[in-house]
Each structure stands twice: as C-alpha cells, then as structure tokens.
Backbone as CSV, one residue per row, in Angstrom:
resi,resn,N_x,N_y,N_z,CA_x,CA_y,CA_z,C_x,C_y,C_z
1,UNK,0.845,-1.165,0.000,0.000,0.000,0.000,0.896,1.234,0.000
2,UNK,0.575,2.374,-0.675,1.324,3.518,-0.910,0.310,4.933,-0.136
3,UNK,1.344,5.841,0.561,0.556,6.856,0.673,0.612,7.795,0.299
4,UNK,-0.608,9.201,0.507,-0.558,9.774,-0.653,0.090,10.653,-1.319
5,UNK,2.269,10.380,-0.685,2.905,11.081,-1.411,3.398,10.263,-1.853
6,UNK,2.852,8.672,-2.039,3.610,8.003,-3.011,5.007,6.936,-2.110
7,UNK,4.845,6.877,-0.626,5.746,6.324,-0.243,4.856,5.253,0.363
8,UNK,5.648,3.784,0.385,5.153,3.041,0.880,4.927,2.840,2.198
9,UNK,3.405,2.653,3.048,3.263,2.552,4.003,3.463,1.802,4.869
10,UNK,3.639,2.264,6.042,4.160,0.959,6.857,2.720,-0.118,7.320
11,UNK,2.851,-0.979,7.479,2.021,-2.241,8.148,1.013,-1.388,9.356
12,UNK,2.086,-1.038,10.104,0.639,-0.348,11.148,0.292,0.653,10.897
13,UNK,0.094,1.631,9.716,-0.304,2.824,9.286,-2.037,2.419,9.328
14,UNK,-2.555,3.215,10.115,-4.019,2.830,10.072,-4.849,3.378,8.402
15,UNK,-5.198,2.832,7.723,-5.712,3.569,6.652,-6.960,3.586,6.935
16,UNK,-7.439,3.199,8.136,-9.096,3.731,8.190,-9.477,4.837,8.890
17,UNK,-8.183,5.403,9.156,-8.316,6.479,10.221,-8.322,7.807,9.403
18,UNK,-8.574,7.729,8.190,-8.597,8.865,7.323,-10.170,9.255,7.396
19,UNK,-10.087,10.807,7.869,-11.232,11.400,7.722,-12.536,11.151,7.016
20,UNK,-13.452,11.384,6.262,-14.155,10.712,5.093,-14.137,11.919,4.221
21,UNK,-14.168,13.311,4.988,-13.982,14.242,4.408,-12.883,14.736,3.578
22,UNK,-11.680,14.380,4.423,-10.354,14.325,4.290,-10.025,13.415,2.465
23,UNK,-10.949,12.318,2.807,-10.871,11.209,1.504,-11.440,11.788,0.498
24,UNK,-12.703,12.466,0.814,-13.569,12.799,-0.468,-12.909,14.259,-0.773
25,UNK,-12.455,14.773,0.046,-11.795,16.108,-1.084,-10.511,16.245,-1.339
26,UNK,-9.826,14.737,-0.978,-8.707,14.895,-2.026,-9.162,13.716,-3.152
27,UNK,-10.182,12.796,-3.239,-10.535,12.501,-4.532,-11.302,13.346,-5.486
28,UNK,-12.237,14.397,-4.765,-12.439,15.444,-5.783,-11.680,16.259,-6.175
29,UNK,-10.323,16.292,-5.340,-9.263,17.453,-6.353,-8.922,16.553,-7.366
30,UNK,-8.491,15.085,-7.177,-8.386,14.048,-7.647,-8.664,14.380,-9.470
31,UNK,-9.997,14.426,-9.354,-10.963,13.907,-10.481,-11.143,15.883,-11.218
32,UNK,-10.984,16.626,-10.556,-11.150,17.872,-11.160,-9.917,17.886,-11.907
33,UNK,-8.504,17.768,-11.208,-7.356,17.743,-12.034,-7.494,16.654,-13.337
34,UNK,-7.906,15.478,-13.575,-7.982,15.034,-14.309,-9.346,15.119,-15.190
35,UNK,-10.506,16.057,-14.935,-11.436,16.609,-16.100,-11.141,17.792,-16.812
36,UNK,-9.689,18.918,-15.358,-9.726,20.211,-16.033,-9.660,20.620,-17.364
37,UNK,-8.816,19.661,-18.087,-8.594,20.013,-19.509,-9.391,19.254,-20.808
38,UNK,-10.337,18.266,-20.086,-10.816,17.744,-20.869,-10.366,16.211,-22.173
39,UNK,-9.230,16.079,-21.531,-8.129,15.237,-21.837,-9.078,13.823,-21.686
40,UNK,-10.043,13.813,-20.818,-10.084,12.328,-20.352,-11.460,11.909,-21.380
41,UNK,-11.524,10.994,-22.081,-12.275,10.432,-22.954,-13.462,9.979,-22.302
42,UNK,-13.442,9.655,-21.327,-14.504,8.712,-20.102,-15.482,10.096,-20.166
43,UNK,-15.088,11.234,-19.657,-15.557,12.527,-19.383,-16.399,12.674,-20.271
44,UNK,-16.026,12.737,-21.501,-16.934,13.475,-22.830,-17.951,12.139,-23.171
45,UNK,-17.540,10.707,-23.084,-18.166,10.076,-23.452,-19.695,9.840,-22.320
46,UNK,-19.196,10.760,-21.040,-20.216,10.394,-19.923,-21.400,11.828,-20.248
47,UNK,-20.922,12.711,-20.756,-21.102,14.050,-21.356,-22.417,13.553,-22.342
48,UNK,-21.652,12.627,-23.503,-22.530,12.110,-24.757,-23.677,11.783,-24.089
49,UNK,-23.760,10.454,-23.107,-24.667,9.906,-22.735,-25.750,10.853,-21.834
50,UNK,-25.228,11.698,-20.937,-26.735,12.332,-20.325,-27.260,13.097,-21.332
51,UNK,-26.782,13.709,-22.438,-27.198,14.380,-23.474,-27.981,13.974,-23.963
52,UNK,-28.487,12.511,-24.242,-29.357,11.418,-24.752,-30.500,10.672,-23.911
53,UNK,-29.777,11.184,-22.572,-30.957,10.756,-21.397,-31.910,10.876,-21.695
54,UNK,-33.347,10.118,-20.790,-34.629,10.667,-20.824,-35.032,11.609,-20.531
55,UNK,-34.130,12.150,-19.373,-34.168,12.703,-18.732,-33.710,14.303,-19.235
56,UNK,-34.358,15.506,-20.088,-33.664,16.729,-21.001,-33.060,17.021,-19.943
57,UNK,-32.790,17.371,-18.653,-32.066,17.885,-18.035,-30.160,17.375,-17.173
58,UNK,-30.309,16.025,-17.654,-29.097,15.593,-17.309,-28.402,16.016,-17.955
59,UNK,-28.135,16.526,-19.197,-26.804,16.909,-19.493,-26.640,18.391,-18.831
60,UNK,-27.450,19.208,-18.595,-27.275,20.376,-17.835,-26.697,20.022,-16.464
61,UNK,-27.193,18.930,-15.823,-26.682,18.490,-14.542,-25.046,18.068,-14.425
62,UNK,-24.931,17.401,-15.398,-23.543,16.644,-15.735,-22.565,18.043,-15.869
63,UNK,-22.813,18.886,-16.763,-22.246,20.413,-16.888,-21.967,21.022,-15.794
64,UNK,-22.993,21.410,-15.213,-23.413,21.794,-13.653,-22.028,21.006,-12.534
65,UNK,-22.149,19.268,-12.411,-20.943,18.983,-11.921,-19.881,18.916,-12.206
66,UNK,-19.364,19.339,-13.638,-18.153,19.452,-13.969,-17.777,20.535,-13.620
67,UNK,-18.323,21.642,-13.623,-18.013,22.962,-13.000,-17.776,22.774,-11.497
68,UNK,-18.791,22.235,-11.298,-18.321,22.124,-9.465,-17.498,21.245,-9.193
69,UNK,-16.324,20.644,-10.034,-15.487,19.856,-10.034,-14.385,20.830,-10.142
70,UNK,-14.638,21.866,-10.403,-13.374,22.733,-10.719,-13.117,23.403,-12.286
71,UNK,-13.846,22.599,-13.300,-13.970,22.329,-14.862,-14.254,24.048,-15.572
72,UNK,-13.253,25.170,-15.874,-13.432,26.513,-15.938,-14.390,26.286,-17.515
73,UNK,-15.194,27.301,-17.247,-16.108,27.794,-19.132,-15.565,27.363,-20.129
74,UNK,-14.262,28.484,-19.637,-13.466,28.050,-21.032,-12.987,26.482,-21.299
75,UNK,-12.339,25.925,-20.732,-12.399,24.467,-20.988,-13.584,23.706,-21.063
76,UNK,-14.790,24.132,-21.496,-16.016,23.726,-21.443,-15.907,23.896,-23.247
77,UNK,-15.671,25.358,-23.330,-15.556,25.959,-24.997,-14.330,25.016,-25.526
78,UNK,-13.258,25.344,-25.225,-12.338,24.464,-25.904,-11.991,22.923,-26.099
79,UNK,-12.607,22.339,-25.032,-12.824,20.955,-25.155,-14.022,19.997,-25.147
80,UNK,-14.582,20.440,-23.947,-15.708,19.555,-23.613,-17.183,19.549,-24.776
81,UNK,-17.426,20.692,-25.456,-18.308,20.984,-26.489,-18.361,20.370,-27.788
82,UNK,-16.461,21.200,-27.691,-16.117,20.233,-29.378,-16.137,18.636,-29.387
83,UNK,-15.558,18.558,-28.636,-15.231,17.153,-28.406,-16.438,16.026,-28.254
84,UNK,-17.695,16.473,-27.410,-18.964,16.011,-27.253,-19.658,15.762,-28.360
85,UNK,-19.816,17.584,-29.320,-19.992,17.269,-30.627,-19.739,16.372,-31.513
86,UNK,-18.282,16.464,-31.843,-17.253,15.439,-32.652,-17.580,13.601,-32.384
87,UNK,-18.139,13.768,-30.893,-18.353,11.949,-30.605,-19.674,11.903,-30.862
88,UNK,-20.373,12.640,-30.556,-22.065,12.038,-31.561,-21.831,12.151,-32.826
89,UNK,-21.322,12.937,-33.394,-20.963,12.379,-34.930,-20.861,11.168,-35.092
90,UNK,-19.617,11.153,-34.312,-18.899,9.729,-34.420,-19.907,8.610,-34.171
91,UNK,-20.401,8.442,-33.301,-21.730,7.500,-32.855,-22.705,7.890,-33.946
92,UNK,-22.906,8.358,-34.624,-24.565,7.966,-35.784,-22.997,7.748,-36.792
93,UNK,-22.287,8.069,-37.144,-21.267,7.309,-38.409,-21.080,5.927,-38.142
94,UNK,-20.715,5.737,-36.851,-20.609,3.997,-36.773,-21.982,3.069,-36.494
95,UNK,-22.751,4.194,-36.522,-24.479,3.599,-36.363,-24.384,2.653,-34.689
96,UNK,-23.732,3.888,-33.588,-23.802,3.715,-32.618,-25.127,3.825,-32.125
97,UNK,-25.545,5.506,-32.579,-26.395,6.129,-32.239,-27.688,6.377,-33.360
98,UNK,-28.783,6.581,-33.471,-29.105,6.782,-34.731,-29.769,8.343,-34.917
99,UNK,-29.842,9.157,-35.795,-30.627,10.374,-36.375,-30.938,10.933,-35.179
100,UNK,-32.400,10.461,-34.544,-33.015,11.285,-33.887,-31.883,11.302,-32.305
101,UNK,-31.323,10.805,-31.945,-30.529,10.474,-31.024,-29.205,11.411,-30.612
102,UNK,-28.680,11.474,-32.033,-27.677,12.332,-32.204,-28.186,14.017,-32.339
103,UNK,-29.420,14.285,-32.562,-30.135,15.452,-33.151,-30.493,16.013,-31.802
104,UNK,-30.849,15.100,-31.042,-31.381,15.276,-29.642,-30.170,15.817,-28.332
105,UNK,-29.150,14.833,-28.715,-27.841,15.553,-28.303,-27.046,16.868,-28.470
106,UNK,-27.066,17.013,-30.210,-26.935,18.159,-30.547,-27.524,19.319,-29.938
107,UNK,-28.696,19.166,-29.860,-29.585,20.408,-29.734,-29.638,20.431,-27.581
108,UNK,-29.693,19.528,-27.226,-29.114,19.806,-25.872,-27.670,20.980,-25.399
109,UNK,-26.978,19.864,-26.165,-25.332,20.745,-26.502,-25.481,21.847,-26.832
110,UNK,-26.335,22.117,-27.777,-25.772,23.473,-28.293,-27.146,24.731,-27.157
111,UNK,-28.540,24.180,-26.234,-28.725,24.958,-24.936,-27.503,24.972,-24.324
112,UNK,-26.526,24.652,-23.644,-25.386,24.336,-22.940,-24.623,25.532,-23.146
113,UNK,-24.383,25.535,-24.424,-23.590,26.690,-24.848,-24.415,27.719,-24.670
114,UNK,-25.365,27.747,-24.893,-26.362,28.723,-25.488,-26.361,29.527,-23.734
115,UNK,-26.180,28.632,-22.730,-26.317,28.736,-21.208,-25.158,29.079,-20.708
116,UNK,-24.007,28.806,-20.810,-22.507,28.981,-21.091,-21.987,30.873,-21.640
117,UNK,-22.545,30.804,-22.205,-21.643,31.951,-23.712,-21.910,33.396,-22.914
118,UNK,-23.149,33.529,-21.955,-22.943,34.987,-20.808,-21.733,34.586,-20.556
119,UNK,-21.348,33.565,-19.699,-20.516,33.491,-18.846,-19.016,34.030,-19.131
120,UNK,-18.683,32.672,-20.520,-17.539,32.776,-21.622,-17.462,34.389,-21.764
121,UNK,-18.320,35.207,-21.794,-18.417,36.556,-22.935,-17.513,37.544,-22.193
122,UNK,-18.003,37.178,-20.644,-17.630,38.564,-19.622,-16.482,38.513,-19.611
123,UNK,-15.579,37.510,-19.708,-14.175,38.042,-19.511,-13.398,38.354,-20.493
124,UNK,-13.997,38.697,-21.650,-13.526,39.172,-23.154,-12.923,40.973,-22.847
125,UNK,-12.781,41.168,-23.828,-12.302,42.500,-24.445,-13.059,43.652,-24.670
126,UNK,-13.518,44.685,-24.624,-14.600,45.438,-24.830,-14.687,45.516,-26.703
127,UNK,-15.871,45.584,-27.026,-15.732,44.976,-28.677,-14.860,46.777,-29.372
128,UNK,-14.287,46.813,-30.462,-13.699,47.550,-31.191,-14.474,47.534,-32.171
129,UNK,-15.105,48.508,-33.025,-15.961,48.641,-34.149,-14.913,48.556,-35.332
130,UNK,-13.915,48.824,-35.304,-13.136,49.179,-36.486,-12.978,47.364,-37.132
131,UNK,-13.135,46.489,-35.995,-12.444,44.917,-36.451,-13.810,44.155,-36.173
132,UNK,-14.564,43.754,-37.440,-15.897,43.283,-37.927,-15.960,42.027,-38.438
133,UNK,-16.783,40.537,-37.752,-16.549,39.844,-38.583,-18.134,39.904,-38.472
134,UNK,-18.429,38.642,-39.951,-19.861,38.041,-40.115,-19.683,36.878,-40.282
135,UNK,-20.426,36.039,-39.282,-20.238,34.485,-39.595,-21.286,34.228,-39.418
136,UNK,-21.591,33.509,-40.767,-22.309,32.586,-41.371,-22.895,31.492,-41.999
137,UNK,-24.090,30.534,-41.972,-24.098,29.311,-42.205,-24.208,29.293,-43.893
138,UNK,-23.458,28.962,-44.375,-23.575,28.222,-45.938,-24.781,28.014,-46.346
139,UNK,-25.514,28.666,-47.185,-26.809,27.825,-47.637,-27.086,26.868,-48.165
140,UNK,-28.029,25.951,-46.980,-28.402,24.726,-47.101,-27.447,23.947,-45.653
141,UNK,-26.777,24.581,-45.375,-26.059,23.763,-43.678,-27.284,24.290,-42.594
142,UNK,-26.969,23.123,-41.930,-27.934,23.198,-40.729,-26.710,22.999,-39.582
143,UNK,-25.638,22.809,-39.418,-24.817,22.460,-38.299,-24.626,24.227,-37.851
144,UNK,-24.986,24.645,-36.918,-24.703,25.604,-36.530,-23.867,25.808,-35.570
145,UNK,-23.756,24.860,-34.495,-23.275,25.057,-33.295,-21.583,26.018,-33.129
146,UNK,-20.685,24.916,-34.319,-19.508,25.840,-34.950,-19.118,27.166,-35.044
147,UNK,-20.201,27.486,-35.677,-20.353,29.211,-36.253,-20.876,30.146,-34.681
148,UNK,-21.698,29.309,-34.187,-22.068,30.115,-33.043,-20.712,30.254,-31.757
149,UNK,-19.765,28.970,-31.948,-18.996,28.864,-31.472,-17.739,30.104,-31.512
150,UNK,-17.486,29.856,-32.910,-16.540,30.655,-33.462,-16.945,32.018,-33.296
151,UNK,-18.022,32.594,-33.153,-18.744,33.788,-32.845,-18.017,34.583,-31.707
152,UNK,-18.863,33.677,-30.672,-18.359,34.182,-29.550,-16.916,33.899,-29.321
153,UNK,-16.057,33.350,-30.013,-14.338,33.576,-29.525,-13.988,34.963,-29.985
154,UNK,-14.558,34.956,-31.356,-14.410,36.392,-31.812,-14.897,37.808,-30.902
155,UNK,-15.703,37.760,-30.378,-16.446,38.565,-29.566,-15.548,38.947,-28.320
156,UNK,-15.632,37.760,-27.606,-14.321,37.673,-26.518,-13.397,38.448,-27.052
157,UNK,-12.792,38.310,-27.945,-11.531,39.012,-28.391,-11.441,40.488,-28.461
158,UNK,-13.126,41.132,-28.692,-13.109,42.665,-28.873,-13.497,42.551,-30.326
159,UNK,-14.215,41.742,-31.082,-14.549,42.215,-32.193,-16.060,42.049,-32.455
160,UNK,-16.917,42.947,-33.222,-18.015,43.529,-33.568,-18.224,41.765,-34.489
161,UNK,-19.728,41.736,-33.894,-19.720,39.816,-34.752,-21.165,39.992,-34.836
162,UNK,-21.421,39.687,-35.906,-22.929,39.566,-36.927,-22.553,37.720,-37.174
163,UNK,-23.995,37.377,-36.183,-24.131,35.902,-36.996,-25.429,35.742,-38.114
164,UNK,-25.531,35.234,-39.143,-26.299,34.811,-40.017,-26.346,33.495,-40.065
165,UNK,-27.777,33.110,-39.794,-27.829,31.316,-39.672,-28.807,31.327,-40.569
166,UNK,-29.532,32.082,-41.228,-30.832,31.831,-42.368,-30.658,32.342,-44.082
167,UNK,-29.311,33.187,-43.549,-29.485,34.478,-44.812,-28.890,33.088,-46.049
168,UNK,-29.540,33.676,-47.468,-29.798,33.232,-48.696,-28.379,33.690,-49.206
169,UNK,-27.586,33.178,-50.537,-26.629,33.791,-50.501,-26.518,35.285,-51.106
170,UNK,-27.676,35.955,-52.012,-27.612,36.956,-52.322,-27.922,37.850,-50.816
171,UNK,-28.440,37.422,-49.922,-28.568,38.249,-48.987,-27.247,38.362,-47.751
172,UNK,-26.708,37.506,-47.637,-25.053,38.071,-47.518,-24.024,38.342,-48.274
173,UNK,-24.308,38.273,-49.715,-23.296,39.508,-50.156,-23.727,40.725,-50.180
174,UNK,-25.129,41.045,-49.863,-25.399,42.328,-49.718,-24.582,42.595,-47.997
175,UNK,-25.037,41.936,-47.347,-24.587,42.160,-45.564,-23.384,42.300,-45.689
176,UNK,-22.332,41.640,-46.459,-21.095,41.451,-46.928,-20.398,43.319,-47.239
177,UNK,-21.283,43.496,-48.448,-21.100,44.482,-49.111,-21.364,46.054,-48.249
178,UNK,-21.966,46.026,-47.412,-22.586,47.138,-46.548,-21.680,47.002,-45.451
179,UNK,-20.500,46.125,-45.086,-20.127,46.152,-43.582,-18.362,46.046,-44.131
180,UNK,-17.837,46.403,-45.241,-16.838,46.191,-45.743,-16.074,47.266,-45.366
C-alpha cells in the first residue's frame, strides 16, 4: 500500500483512520485535475450519454458537476463541447447512435452553450468597431453550433460579430457588401 505522497506505508499505518472528508476532497481534487482540460475520454463520453438521457435535463446536470469539479467555461468551450460534438458524430457514423438520437444531443449541446456563452463573454475584451466579422451558415447547412462557437471567440476578443444562420446567398453579399 502507498501513501498519498507516493511512499510506501508501513504495516501499522491505520488507513481507516482517514477522515471521510479528508478522503472525499482529495478525490475530488483528484478527479477535477484530471477533467480540467478535458483530456479524459470517459468525461466526454459520460457528457454524450446524459445528453441522450430521458431525462432533457441531465446533461445540464452533468455540466453543472463538472463545474463544481473545478472544470473553468473556457475548458467547457475548448474541449468539452467540441469534443462532445465530434463523438455524436462519431456515434450515428458507426451507427452507434441513430438520427433522432444524435439530433437530440446536438440540440441539448448546443442549450449548454447557449447557457454557457454569458458566462464565456464577460471576460472578453470590450468589442472595437473598427475589427468586424460576419459568420455565417452556408446555404443549405444546418450544423450551426460551430459558427455560433466561433462567434463568440471572436467577440471575446473585442470584435463587432454579426451571426447569419438563415441568410440566402444573395442576402449576404449584400450584408457582406454594406459592412466592408
């Protein structure tokens, strides 16, 4: 048996004499250090699944405890989103998951963000008018979550951001043409 700086314990070291409190919050620093970055596959794949629950509100819950795990916004934006995304793909491509399943996830995911992106926003840059983007969905794409994504990094940064998720394409080269 090893203790928890890694040296081996002696025989009469009582190991039941550890607090419970003592136990449970160094396994929750435990488990926060290893969700902070989103590194751990178990994480996103536990992510996928309440997303699909019966239950619409478990994946908000699951969110909810990753944060109270320690898990910052931003590593929510940079990993846990994309990455969530990217594996329901992956699950209706290998016909893990099917259509309505993955659609249902999606659209959970992307409330999440949608619940998220105050948060993400406040510690941005105050926006600059002079540096303008417009991001927009391709006509005929329905994947939005990306663009909404990419939005708000831009925003954060201090820049003036027009999203278009409906416009036709003659109607953003006009938006195009007026914001040049």
């Amino acid at each position: 048996m090893l203790t928890f700086d890694g040296s081996p314990a002696s025989e009469e070291a009582p190991t039941a004499s550890l607090p419970p409190s003592l136990l449970a919050h160094a396994l929750g620093n435990l488990l926060a250090e290893r969700m902070a970055d989103g590194s751990n596959g178990f994480a996103i794949y536990q992510l996928c699944v309440a997303l699909i629950e019966d239950n619409p509100e478990a994946g908000v819950a699951y969110v909810d405890r990753l944060l109270d795990c320690g898990v910052s916004v931003q590593s929510l934006y940079d990993t846990y989103i994309p990455r969530a995304a990217r594996q329901l793909g992956e699950m209706w491509s290998d016909d893990t998951l099917g259509f309505s399943e993955v659609t249902l996830g999606m659209t959970r995911l992307t409330e999440i963000f949608r619940r998220l992106s105050p948060t993400f926003l406040k510690s941005g840059i105050q926006a600059n008018h002079s540096r303008r983007a417009l991001f927009a969905l391709t006509p005929g794409e329905s994947h939005s979550l990306g663009i909404a994504m990419a939005a708000d990094y831009f925003q954060k940064g201090g820049w003036a951001v027009r999203v278009e998720l409906r416009a036709d394409e003659n109607e953003l080269a006009r938006i195009a043409a007026r914001h040049e």
